[in-house]
TORKOL-4160 file (C-alpha; in steps of 0.2 Angstrom, whole numbers, padded with zeros to 4 digits, m for minus):
253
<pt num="1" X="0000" Y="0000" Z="0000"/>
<pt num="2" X="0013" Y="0011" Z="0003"/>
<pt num="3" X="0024" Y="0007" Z="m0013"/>
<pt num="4" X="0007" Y="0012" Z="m0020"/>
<pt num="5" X="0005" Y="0029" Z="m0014"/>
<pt num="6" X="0022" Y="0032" Z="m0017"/>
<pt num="7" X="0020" Y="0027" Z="m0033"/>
<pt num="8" X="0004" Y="0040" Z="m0038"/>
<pt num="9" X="0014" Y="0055" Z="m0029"/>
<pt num="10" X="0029" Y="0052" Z="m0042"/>
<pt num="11" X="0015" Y="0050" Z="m0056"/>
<pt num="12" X="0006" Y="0065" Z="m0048"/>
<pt num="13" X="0022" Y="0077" Z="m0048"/>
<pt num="14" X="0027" Y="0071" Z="m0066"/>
<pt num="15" X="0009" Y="0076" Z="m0073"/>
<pt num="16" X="0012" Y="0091" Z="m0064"/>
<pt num="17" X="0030" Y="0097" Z="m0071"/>
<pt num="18" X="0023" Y="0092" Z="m0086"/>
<pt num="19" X="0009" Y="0104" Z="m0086"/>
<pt num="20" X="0018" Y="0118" Z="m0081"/>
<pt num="21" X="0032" Y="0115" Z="m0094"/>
<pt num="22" X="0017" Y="0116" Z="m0110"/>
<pt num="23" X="0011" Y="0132" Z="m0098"/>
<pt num="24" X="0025" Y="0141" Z="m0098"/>
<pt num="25" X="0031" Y="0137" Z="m0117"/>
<pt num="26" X="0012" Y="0141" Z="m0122"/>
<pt num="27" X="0015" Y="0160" Z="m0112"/>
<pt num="28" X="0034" Y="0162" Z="m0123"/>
<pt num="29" X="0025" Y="0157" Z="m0140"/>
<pt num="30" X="0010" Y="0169" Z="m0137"/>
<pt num="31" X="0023" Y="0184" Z="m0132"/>
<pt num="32" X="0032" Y="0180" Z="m0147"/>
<pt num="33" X="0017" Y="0182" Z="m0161"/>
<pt num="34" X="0012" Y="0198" Z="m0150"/>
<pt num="35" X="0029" Y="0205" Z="m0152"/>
<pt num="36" X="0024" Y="0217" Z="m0169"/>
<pt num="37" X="0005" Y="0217" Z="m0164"/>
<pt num="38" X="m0003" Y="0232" Z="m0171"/>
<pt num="39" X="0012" Y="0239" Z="m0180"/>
<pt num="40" X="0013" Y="0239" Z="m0199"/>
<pt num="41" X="0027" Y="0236" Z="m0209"/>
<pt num="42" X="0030" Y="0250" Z="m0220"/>
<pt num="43" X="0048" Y="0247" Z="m0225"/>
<pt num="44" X="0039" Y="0241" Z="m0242"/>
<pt num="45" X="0034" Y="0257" Z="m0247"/>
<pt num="46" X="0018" Y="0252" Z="m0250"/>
<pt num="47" X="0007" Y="0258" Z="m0236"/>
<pt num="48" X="0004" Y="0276" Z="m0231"/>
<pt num="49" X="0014" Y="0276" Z="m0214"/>
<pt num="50" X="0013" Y="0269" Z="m0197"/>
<pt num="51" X="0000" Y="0269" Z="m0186"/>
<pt num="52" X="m0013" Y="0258" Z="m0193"/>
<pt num="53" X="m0027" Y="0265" Z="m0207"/>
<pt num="54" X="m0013" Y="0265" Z="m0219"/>
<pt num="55" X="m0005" Y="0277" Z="m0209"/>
<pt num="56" X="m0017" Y="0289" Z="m0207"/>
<pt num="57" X="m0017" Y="0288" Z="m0188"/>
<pt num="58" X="m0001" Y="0293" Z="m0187"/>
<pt num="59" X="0005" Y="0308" Z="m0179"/>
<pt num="60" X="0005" Y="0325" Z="m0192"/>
<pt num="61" X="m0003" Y="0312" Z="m0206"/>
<pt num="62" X="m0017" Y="0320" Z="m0218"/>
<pt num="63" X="m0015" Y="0338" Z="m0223"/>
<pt num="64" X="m0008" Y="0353" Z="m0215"/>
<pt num="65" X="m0024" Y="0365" Z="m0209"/>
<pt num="66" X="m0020" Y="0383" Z="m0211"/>
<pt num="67" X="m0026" Y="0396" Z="m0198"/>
<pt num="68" X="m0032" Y="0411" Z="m0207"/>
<pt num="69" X="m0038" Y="0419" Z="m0191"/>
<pt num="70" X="m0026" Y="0425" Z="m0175"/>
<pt num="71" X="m0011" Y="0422" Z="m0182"/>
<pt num="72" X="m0003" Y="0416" Z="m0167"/>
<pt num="73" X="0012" Y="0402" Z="m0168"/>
<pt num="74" X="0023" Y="0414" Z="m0177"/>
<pt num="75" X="0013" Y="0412" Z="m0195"/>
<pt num="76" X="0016" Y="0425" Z="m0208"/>
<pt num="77" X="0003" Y="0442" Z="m0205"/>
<pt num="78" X="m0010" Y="0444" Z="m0221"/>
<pt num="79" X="m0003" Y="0459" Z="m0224"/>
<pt num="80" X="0013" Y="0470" Z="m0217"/>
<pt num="81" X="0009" Y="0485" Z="m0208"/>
<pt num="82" X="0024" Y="0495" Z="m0207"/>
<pt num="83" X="0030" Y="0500" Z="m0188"/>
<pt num="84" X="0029" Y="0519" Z="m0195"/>
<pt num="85" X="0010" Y="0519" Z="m0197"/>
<pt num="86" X="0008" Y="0514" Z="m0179"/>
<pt num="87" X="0019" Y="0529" Z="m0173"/>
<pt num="88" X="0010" Y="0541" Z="m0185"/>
<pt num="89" X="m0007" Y="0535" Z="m0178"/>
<pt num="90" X="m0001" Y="0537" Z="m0159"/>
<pt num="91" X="0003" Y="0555" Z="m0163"/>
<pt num="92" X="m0018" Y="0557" Z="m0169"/>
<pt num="93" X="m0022" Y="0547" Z="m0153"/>
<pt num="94" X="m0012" Y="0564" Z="m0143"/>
<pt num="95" X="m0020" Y="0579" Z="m0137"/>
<pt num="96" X="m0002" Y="0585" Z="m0137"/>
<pt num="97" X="0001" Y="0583" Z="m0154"/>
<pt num="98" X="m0005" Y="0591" Z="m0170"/>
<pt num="99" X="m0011" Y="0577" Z="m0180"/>
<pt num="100" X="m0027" Y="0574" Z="m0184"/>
<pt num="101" X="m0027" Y="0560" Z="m0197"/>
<pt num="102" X="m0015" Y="0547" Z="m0210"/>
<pt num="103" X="m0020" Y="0539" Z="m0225"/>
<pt num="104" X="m0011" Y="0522" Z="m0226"/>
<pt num="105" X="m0012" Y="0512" Z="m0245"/>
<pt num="106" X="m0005" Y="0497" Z="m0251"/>
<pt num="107" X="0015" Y="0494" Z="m0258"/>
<pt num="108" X="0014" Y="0491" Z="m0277"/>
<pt num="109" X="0018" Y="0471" Z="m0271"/>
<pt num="110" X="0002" Y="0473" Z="m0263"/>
<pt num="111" X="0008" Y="0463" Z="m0246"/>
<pt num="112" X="0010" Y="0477" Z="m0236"/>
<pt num="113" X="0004" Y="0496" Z="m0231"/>
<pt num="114" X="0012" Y="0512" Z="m0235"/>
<pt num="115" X="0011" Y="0529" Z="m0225"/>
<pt num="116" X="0001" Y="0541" Z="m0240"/>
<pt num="117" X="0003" Y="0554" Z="m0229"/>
<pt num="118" X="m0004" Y="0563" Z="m0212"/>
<pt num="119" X="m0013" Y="0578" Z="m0208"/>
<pt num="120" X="m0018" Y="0592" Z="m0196"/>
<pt num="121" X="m0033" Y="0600" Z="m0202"/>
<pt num="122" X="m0050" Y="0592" Z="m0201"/>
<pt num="123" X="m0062" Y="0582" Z="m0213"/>
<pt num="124" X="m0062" Y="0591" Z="m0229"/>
<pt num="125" X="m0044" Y="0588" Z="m0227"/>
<pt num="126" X="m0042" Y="0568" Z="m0226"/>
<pt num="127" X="m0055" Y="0565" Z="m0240"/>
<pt num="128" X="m0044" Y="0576" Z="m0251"/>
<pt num="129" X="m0030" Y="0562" Z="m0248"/>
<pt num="130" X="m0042" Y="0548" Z="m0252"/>
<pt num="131" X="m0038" Y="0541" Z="m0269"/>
<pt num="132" X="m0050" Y="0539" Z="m0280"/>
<pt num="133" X="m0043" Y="0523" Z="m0290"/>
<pt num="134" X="m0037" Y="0515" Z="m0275"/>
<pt num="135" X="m0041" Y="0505" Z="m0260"/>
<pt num="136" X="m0034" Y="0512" Z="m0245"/>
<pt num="137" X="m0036" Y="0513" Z="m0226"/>
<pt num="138" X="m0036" Y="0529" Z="m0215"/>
<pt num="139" X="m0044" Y="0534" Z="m0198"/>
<pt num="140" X="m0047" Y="0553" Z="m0195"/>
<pt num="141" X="m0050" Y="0565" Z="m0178"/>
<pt num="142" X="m0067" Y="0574" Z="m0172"/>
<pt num="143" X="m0073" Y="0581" Z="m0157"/>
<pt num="144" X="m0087" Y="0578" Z="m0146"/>
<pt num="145" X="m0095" Y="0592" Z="m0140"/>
<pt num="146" X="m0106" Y="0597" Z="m0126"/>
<pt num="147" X="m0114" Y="0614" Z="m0125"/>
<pt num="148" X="m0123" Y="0614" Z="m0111"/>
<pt num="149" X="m0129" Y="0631" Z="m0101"/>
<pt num="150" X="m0113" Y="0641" Z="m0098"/>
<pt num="151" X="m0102" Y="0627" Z="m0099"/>
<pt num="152" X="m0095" Y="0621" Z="m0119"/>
<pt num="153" X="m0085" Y="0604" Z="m0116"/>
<pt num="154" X="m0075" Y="0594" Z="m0131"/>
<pt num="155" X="m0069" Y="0576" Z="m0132"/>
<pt num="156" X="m0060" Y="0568" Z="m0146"/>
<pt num="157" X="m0067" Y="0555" Z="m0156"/>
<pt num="158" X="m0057" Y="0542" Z="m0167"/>
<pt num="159" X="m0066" Y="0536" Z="m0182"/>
<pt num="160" X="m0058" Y="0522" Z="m0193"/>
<pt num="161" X="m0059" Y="0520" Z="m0212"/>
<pt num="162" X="m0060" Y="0509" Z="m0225"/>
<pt num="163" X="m0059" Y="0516" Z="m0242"/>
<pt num="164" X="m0065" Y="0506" Z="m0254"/>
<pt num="165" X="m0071" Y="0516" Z="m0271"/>
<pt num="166" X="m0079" Y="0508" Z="m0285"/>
<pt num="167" X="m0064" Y="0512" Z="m0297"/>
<pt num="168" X="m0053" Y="0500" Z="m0288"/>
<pt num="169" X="m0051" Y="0481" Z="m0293"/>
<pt num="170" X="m0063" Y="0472" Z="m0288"/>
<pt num="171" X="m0051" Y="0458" Z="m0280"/>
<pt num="172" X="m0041" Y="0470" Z="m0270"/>
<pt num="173" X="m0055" Y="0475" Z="m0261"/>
<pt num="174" X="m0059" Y="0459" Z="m0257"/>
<pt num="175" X="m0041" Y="0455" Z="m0248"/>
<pt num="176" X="m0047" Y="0470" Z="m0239"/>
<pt num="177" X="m0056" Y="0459" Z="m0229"/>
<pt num="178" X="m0044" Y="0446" Z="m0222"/>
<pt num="179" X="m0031" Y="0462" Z="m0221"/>
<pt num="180" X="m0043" Y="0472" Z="m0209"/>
<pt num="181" X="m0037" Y="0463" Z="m0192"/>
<pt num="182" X="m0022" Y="0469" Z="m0195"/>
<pt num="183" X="m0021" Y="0488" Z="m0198"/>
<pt num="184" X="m0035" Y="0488" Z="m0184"/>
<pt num="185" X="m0020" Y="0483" Z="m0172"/>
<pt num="186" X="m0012" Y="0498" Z="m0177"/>
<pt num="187" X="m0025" Y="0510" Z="m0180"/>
<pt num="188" X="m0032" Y="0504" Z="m0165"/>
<pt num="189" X="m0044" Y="0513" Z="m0151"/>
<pt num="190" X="m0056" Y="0520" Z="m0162"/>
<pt num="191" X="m0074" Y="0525" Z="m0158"/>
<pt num="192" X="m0084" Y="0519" Z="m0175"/>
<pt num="193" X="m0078" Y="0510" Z="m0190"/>
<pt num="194" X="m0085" Y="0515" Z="m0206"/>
<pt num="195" X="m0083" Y="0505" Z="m0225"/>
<pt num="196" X="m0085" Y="0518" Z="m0238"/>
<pt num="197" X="m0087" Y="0517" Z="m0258"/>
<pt num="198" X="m0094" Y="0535" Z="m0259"/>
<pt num="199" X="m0081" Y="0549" Z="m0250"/>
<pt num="200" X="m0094" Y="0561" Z="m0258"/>
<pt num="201" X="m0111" Y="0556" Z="m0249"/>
<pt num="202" X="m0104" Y="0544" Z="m0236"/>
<pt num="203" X="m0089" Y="0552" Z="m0227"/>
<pt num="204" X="m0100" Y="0567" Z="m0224"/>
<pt num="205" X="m0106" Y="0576" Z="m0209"/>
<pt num="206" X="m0124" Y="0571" Z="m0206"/>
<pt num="207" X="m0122" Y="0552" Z="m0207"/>
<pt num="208" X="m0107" Y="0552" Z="m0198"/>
<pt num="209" X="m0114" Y="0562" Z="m0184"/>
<pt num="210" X="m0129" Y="0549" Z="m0183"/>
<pt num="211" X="m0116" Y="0533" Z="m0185"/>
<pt num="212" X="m0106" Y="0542" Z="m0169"/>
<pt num="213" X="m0120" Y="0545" Z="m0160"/>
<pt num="214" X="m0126" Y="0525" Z="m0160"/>
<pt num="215" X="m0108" Y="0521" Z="m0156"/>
<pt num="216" X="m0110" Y="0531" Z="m0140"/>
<pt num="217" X="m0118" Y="0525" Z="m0122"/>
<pt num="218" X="m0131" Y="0536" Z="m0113"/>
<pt num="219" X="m0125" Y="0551" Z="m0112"/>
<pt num="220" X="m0122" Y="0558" Z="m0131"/>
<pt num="221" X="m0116" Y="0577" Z="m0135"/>
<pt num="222" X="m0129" Y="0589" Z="m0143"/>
<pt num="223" X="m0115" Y="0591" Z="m0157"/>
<pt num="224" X="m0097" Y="0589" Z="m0163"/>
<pt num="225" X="m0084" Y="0597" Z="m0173"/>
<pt num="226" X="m0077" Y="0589" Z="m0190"/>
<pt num="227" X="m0070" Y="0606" Z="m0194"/>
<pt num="228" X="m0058" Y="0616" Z="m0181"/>
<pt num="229" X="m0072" Y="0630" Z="m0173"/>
<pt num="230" X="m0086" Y="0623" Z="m0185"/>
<pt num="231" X="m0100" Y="0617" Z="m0174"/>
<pt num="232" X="m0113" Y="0603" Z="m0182"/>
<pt num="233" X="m0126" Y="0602" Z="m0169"/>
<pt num="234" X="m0139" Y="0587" Z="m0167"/>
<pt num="235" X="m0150" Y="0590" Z="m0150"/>
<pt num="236" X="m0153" Y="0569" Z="m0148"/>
<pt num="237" X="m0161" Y="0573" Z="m0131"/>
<pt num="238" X="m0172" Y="0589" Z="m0136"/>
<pt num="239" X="m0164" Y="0597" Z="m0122"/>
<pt num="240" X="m0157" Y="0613" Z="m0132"/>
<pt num="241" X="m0141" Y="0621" Z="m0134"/>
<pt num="242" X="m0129" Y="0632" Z="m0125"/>
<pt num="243" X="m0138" Y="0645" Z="m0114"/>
<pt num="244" X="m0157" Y="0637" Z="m0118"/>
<pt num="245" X="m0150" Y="0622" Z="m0111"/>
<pt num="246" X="m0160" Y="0611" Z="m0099"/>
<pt num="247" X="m0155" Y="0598" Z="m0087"/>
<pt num="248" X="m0153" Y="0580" Z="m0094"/>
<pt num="249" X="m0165" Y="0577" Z="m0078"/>
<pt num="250" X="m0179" Y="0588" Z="m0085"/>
<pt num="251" X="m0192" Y="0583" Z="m0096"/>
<pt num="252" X="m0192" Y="0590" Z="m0114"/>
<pt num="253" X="m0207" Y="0599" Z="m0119"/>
């Protein structure tokens, strides 16, 4: 009896190793065939890439996409706008200063702006420097003014322009559009923007007054001035103006 226990241990421990041994060669065989799992072989040249879907999963495959808004990474600006435009606008933005308004247009490559020129009268002034032929951009000076009772208070306004007169080509002033983030960064901290085809009936005092009136909040002036001295009155509120002036409180009668 015992020789026949002993016997079934041995038997027992041989199944055993044996067992284990076809286990542990099964695990080396199956981590051999998943060695190149999921990686294709592209050494051929046939398929697209790596990554699976003929390569289309893999990283920077398909095409390139082009940002055509922000501009941010470092990509190439729409259109240069020369660091001197900037300075020449600063010096419009200044009380201290004399200007009142530039006129920018486009390089004959027509990747970049130009300073046309500046200015230190008024309206009449800038339109003058608005080509007729050409697209161009500019942004002129105004004042704000409040005549109220005794007291006669002015405060600049900026307005930008877009100049685009129906003698230009047709596919410049289309580029106008995707170029317009751009010069806005340098002609920049303006109080109405305005697109005009028209100098004659569109950069002219009564629209513009109603245009700067919209852009304003609640309290709007009773007129401004386009011309140094030359007073365009629009009474929004009813209220009068100068001495005949009533409270803003008061009810208009």
């Amino acid at each position: 009896a015992i020789l026949c226990c002993a016997r079934d241990a041995a038997s027992a421990r041989a199944d055993m190793s044996e067992m284990m041994a076809k286990a542990a060669g099964s695990k080396a065989e199956a981590e051999k065939k998943s060695l190149k799992l999921g990686v294709v072989d592209t050494q051929g040249g046939y398929l697209g890439g790596s990554g699976g879907g003929f390569g289309l999963n893999a990283p920077g495959a398909g095409p390139k996409v082009k940002h055509f808004a922000g501009g941010g990474g470092g990509a190439k600006k729409a259109v240069d706008v020369p660091q001197e435009i900037a300075e020449a606008w600063l010096k419009v933005l200044d009380d201290d200063q004399p200007e009142t308004f530039l006129v920018a247009i486009y390089t004959s490559t027509g990747k970049a702006l130009e300073l046309k020129c500046t200015g230190t009268e008024g309206l009449a002034a800038f339109k003058a420097e608005l080509p007729e032929d050409q697209v161009a951009w500019g942004g002129f000076k105004c004042l704000a003014v409040d005549d109220r009772g005794n007291v006669i208070c002015k405060r600049p306004k900026f307005v930008f322009v877009q100049h685009m007169p129906a003698a230009a080509s047709a596919m410049k002033k289309a580029k106008m559009a995707t170029h317009k983030g751009a010069v806005k960064s340098a002609l920049h901290s303006v109080h109405l923007d305005v697109s005009i085809e028209d100098v004659a009936t569109e950069l002219v005092e009564t629209p513009l007054v109603a245009k700067l009136q919209a852009a304003t909040g609640a309290h709007k002036p009773n007129g401004y001035e386009f011309e140094t001295g030359v007073f365009v009155a629009d009474d929004y509120y009813g209220l009068g103006i100068g001495k005949n002036c009533k409270a803003e409180s008061a009810t208009a009668t």
